[in-house]
N, C-alpha and C positions, 0 to 999 in steps of 0.2 A: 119541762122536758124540752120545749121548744126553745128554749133560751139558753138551754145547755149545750144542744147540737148547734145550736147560731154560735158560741164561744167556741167550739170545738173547732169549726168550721174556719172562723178567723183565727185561730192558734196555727192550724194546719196553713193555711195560708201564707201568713205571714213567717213561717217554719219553713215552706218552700222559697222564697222569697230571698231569705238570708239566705238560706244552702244555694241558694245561687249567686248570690255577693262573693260567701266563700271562694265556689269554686272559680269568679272572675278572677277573683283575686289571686288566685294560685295558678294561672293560665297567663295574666301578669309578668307573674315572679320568672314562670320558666320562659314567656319570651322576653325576658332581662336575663338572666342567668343563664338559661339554658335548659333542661330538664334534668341531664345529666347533675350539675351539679346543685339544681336544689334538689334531689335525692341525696347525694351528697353530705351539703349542707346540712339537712335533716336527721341524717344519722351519724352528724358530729354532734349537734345540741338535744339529742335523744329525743326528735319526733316525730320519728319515722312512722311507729307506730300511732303515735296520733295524728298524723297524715292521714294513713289509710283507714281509719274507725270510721261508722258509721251515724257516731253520732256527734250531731251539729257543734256542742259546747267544746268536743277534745280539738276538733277540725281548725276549731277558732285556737284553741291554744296554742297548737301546732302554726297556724299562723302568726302568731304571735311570737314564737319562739324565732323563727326564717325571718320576717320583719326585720327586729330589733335585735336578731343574734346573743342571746342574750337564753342561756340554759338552766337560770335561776327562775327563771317564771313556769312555775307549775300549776299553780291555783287554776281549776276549770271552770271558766267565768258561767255565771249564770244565764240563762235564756234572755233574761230581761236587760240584762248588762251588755247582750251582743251587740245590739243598734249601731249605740257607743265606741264598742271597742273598733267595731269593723271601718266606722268614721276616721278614728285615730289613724288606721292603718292603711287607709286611703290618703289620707294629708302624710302620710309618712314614705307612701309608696311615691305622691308628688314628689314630697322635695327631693327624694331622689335621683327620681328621674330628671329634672332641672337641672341637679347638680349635674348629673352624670354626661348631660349636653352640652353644659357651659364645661364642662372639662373634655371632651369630644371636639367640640369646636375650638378648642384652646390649643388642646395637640396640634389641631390639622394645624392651626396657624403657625406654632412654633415649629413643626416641620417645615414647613412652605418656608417660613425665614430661613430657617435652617439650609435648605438646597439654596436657595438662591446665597445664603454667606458661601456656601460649596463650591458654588457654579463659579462665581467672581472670584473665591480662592482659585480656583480652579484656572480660570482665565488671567488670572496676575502672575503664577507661575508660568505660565505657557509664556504672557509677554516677556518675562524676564528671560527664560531663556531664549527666545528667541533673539534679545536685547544682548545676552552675554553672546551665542555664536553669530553676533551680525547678521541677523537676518533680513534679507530684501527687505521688505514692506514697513511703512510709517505713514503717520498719516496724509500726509502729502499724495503717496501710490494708493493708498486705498480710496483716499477721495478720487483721482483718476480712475480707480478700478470701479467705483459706485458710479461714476458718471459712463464709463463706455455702458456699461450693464445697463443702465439708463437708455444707452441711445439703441443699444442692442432691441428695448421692447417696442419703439418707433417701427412702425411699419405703411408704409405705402399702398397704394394696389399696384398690382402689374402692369408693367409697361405695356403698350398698347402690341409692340413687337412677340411680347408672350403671348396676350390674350390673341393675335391675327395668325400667328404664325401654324401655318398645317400642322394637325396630331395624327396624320396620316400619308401614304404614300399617295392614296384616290384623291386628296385635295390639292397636292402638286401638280398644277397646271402647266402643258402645252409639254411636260418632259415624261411623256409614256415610254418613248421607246427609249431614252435616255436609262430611265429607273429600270426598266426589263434587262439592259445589260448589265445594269450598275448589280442586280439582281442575281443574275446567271453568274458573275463570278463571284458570291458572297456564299450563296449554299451548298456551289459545288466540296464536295470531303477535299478540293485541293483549290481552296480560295487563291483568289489573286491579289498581289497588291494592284492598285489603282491610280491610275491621273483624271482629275474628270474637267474639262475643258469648256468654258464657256462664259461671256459676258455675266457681269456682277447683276445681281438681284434677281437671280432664275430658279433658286432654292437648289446650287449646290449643297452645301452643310445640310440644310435640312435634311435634305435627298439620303444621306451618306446616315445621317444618323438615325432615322427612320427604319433604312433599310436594313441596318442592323439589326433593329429590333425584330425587323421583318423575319430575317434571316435565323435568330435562335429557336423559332416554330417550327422550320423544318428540319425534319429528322439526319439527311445527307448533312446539313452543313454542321461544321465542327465546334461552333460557339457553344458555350454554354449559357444558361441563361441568366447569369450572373456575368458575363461576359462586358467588360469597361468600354466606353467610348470615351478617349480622350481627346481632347479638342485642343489644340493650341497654334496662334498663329504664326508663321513661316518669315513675318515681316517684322516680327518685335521680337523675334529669339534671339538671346543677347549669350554670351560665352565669351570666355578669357581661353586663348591659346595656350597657356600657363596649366589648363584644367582645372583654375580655383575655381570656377565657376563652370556649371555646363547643366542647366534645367534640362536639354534635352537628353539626354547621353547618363547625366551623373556625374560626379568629380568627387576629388579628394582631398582633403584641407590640412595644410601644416595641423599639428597635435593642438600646438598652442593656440593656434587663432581659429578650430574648426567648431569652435562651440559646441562640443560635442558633451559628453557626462564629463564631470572634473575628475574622476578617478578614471577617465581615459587619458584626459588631457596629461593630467599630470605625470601620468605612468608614460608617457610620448606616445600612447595607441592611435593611428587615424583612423580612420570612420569614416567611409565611403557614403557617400549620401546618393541615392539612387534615382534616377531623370525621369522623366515620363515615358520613356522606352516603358522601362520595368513595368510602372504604372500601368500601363497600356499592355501588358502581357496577356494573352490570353483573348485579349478583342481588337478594337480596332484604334490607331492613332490617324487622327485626322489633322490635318497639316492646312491650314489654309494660306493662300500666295507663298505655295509651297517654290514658285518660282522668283520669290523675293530674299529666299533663303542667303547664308552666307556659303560662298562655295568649300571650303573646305569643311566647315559643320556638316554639308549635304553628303561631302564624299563618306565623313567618318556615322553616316547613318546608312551609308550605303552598304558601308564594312559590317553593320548590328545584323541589318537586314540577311546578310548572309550566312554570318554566324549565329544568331537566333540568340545573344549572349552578349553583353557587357562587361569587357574587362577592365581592371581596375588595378592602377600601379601607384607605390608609394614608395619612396626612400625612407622612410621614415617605421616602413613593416620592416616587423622581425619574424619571419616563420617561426626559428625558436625559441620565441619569451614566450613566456607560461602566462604572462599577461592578458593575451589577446584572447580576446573570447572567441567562442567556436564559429557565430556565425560573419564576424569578420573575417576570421581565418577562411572560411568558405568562400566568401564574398572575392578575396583577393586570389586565393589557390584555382575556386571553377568561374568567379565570374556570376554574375546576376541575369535570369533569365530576360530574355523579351523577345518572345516568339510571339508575334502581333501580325496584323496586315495593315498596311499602311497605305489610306487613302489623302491622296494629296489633291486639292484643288486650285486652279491657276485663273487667272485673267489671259494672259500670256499665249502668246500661237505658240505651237509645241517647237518649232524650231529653236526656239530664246530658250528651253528647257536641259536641262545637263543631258547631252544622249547616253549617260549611263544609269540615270535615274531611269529613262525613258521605256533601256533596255530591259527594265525589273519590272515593269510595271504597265497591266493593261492599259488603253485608252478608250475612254469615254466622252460624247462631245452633247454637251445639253446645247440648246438649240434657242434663239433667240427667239424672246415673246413676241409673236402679233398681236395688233389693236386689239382683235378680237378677243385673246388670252388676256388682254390687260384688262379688258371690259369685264370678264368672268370673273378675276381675281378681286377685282374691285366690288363683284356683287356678292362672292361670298364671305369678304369682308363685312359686308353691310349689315351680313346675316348674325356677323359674328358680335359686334357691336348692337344689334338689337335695333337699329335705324332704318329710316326708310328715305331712298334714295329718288330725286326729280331723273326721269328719264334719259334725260342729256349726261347724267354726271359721271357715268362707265365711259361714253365714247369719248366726254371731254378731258377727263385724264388721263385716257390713253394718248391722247395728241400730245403729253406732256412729256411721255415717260414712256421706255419699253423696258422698264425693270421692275419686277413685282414688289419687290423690295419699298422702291420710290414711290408705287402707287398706291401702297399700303399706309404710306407717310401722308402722303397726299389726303387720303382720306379721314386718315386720325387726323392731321392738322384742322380739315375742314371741320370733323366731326366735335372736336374743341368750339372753334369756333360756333358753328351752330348751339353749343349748350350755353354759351357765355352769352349768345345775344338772347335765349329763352329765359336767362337767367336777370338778364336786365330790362327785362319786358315784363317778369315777372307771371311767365305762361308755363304751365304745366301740359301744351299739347303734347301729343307724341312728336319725339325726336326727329327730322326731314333736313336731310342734307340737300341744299338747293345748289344751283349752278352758279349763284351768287358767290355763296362760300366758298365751293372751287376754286372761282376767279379769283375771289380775295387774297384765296394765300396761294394764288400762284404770281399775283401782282406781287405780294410783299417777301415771296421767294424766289421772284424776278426768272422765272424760268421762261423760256421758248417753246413753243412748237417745234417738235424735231423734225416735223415735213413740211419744207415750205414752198418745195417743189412737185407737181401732184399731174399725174395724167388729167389729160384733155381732151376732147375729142377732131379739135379743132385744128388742123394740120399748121405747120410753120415754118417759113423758110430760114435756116441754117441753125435752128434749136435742134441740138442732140441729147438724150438722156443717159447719162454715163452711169456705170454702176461701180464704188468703192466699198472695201469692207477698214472700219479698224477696229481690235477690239472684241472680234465676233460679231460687231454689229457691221450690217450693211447701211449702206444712204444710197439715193440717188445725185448725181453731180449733172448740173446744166453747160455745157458743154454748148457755146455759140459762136460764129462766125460771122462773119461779113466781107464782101468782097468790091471792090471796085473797078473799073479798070486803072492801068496807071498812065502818068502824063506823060511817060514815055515807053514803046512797048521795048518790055526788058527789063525795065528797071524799074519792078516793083517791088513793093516793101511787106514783111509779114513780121508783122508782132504777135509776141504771146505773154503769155502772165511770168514774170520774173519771178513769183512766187510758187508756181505750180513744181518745182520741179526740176533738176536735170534731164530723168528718163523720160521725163513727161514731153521736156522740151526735143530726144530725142525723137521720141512718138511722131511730133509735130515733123520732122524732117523727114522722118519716112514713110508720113501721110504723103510729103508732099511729092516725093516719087512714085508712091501709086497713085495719086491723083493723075499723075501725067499720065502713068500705066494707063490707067482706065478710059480716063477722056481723053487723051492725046492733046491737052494742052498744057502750056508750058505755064506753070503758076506765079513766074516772077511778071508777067503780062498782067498781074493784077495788084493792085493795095489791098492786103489780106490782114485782119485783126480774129485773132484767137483767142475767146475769155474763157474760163472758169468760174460761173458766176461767183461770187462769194471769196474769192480768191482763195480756196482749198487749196490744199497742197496735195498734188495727187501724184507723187514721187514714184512712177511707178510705169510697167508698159502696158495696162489696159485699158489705157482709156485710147490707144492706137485705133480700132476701130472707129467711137464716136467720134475722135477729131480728122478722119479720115471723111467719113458722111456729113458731118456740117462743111469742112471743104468744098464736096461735091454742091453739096445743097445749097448753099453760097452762092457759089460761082456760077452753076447753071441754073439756080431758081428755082429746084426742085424742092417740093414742099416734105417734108419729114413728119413721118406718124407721131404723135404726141402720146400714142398708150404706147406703144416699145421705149425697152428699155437697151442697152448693148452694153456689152465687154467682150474685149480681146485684145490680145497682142498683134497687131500688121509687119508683121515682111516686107521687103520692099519689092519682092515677087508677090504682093498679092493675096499673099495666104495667112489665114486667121490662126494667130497661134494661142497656146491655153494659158491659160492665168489662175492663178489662188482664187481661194474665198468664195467661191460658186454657190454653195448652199448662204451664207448669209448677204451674196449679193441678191442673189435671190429671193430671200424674206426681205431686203430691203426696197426692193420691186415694186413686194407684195403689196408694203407699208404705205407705198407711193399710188397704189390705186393702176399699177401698170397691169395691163391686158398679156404682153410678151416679153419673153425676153431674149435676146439671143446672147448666142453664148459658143463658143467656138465648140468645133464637133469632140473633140480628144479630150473637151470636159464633162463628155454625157454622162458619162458614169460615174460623177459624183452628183446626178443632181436628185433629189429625195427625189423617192415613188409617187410621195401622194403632193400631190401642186394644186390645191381649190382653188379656182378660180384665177389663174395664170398657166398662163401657158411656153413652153419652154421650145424654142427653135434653132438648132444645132446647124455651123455652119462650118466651111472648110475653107471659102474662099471671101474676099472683099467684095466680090462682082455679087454671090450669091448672098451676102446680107446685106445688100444694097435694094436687092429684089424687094427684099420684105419691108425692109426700111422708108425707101423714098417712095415719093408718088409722083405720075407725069407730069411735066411741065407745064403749068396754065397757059 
């Protein structure tokens, strides 16, 4: 008995065992086939039903039928047979599958050939026709076209004028009240246009373009914030009188030569090409050495300005050809918007200015940097570049330079330099711009000191300090004298600089009647020599006072204050008359280290409110800036 349930035991076993070969094998079939169609399959070679039986031997047959496809195999193999068969149909179900891969991979390849014969058919036609309607390009242009593309992925870093340049109005130094007005007419709902006036390198443009952006924030002003800043300069704007050309404005081209679409060309249609006016539509056009401009260009921007519109004329339009497109029709019948505001900025005193530009357009005067502004400029430079600056090297480039612009250079140049000598030292410290490097590249960009006349405390007989402006910038002019008596009385002689000047040399003649005025004596009783040190050219009537006071100071040996400064016109009654340029003769005072300045009375009220550290003395008469000026006799 016991050996009968052990046989039983292993029948059943080995009974389980296969019905699970089976059903691998029919789990196989349907992920190859599908289920779908070995269903199908099976009840095309009638073994459906012995698909679904229950017992092992039909199961087998039924797999044998799907296998080998094949509806002539009926015999229901025996138990003992199954091992076997099931073996078969494993090696049979292999080689199928092998097959079925190495044909799987054979399609994908002969497709893949296949697109790629497509693609280059593909590409052989396209050359050909391009070849039949003369098509631009051959290998020649494409090689050119591969190499710009080439030079196109070259990239640099930024200029060092990117990286310094203010991304703000608060890092615009020393022009607060400048950018408040430039401010006030940009938000008001009825903008102005603008001149904004002042020596190069103070961040006009900046200023201008900044405040724009400023300007789309607030609600009153009428930009949107999408609103163009175009920039272009007033000194390279180039136009043909003809109107073939006109970048600013717009122009209209023969049909034939305006390179315009060939189905215009050829149809005779012109085609307006539209200026930077239009461009600028809607924001602002910025103009810079808007005083460089060409004058009849200025007037015909002056005609845009008024009419808010660009019109455009051609002999060669036809209102009625059916030719013309809508929006050239437009273009020629209304005319091209350019409703813009137009900030211009100049070098230029506003007199050299067209006065009918002038009449259009607020004015605004930036204000010439002090040391001390150049000093600030230069340190948040330093901040900007990630370096750390020797103490001395803010005041020493401002002695170089009162243009923020220049000082900016100045410190890039050094800042160069210091990495090249770190570089050849092979040191990885932190970056320190010394005062060395300063010096270096201002030896090897041969610059000057722009003051090299400077308050003193130390009085001196017949040194006067004269004050000039050109430019917007002020200086100080050394104005000295010397007197003798002559070998005979009467007949002395006065020289003055042959270069100073006609007015100046007038000056000098109607010094020398108030001089008599004053001290009642007669100046040809002396050998009189009148320098301008440096021999400036000061073409002009104020330096009237200073060569009036080294006269005095001369002759009578009266010693002259060394921190006053002086400008004015002299009468030859005596009286101190007004003169240009007060605010920057002023800052150029400052620049000088002078304590005062005088300055005729009828120019008080041009001089700024706030004066640190100078002081301003308004006078009416010769007598009474004499006061302030000279000191007693030794």
């Amino acid at each position: 008995m016991a050996k009968k349930a052990k046989a039983r035991a292993l029948f059943h076993g080995e009974h389980d065992f296969l019905s699970r070969q089976v059903s691998a094998l029919y789990g196989i079939l349907c992920d190859i086939f599908g289920t779908d169609k070995v269903v199908l399959k099976a009840s095309k070679l009638e073994a459906l039903d012995l698909l679904q039986s229950e017992k092992l031997p039909e199961r087998v047959l039924a797999l044998q039928k799907l296998v080998y496809e094949d509806p002539t195999i009926d015999t229901v193999p025996p138990l003992e047979a199954i091992p076997g068969i099931l073996q078969d149909i494993q090696e049979e179900l292999a080689d199928f599958i092998a097959r079925r891969s190495v044909e799987d991979n054979l399609e994908r390849r002969v497709a893949e050939k296949m697109q790629e014969r497509h693609e280059e058919y593909l590409q052989e036609i396209r050359r050909q026709i391009l070849k039949e309607n003369g098509g631009p390009e051959n290998p020649y242009t494409l090689k050119k076209l591969a190499t710009l593309e080439k030079l196109e992925q070259v990239k640099l870093a930024r200029s060092a004028m990117e990286v310094l340049r203010p991304q703000s109005l608060d890092q615009i130094v020393g022009q607060e009240k400048a950018i408040q007005a430039l401010l006030a007419k940009l938000v008001s709902p009825y903008p102005q246009h603008i001149l904004i006036y002042g020596p190069p390198g103070v961040g006009k443009t900046t200023a201008a373009r900044l405040a724009l952006e400023e300007a789309k924030k607030v609600s009153s002003s009428p930009f949107r914030p999408d609103a163009p800043f175009v920039e272009v300069n007033g000194a390279t704007l180039r136009w043909d009188p003809r109107e073939v050309t006109n970048p600013l404005l717009g122009s209209v081209h023969d049909p034939i030569y305006q390179g315009a679409r060939r189905d215009l060309a050829e149809s005779g249609v012109p085609e307006p090409k539209l200026g930077l006016v239009t461009e600028a539509h809607g924001g602002v056009l910025f103009i810079d050495e808007i005083g460089e401009m060409d004058p009849i260009l200025l007037n015909k921007l002056l005609k845009v300005l008024e009419d808010k519109r660009v019109k455009f004329d051609s002999s060669y339009y036809d209102p009625a050809d059916e030719n013309v497109p809508q929006y050239i029709r437009k273009l020629f019948e209304e005319g091209a918007p350019a409703d813009f505001i137009l900030i211009g900025a100049t070098t230029c005193d506003p007199e050299e200015l067209n006065p009918a530009l002038r009449s259009r357009c607020a004015e605004v005067f930036f204000e010439p940097l002090t040391p001390s502004q150049i000093e600030t400029i230069v340190k948040q430079a330093a901040e900007r570049l990630g370096v750390k600056l020797e103490p001395a090297v803010p005041s020493l480039i401002a002695e170089y330079t009162l243009e923020g612009r220049k000082a900016v250079n100045i410190l890039a140049d050094a800042y160069g330099l210091a990495l090249y000598q770190q570089y050849k030292k092979r040191g990885r410290r932190r970056k320190v711009i010394t005062v060395d490097h300063v010096l270096e590249v201002v030896r090897a960009a041969r610059l000057v000191p722009l003051v090299t006349a400077r308050a003193q405390e130390e009085p001196e007989v017949g040194r006067v300090f004269g004050l000039a402006v050109a430019g917007f910038v002020g200086s100080v002019l050394e104005v000295e004298a010397i007197a003798f008596p002559a070998r005979e009385p009467g007949k002395g002689n006065l020289r003055f600089n042959e270069t100073a000047g006609s007015m100046a040399r007038d000056s000098v003649f109607n010094a020398v009647a108030v001089f008599r005025l004053l001290t009642g004596r007669d100046l040809s009783d002396y050998d009189v020599h009148v320098n301008v040190i440096g021999g400036a050219n000061i073409d002009g009537p104020s330096a009237g006072l200073a060569v009036v006071a080294a006269l005095i100071s001369a002759v009578e040996k009266r010693p002259v204050r060394q921190d006053v400064a002086v400008t004015g016109e002299v009468s030859i009654q005596g009286k101190v008359k007004p003169v240009g340029g007060i605010v920057e003769k002023i800052y150029g005072a400052r620049q000088a280290g002078m304590r005062y300045v005088i300055l005729p009375q009828a120019n008080l009220a041009e001089v700024p409110q706030e004066l640190p550290g100078i002081e301003v003395i308004p006078v009416d008469t010769v007598a009474e800036a004499l006061e302030h000026l000279l000191l007693p006799q030794k």
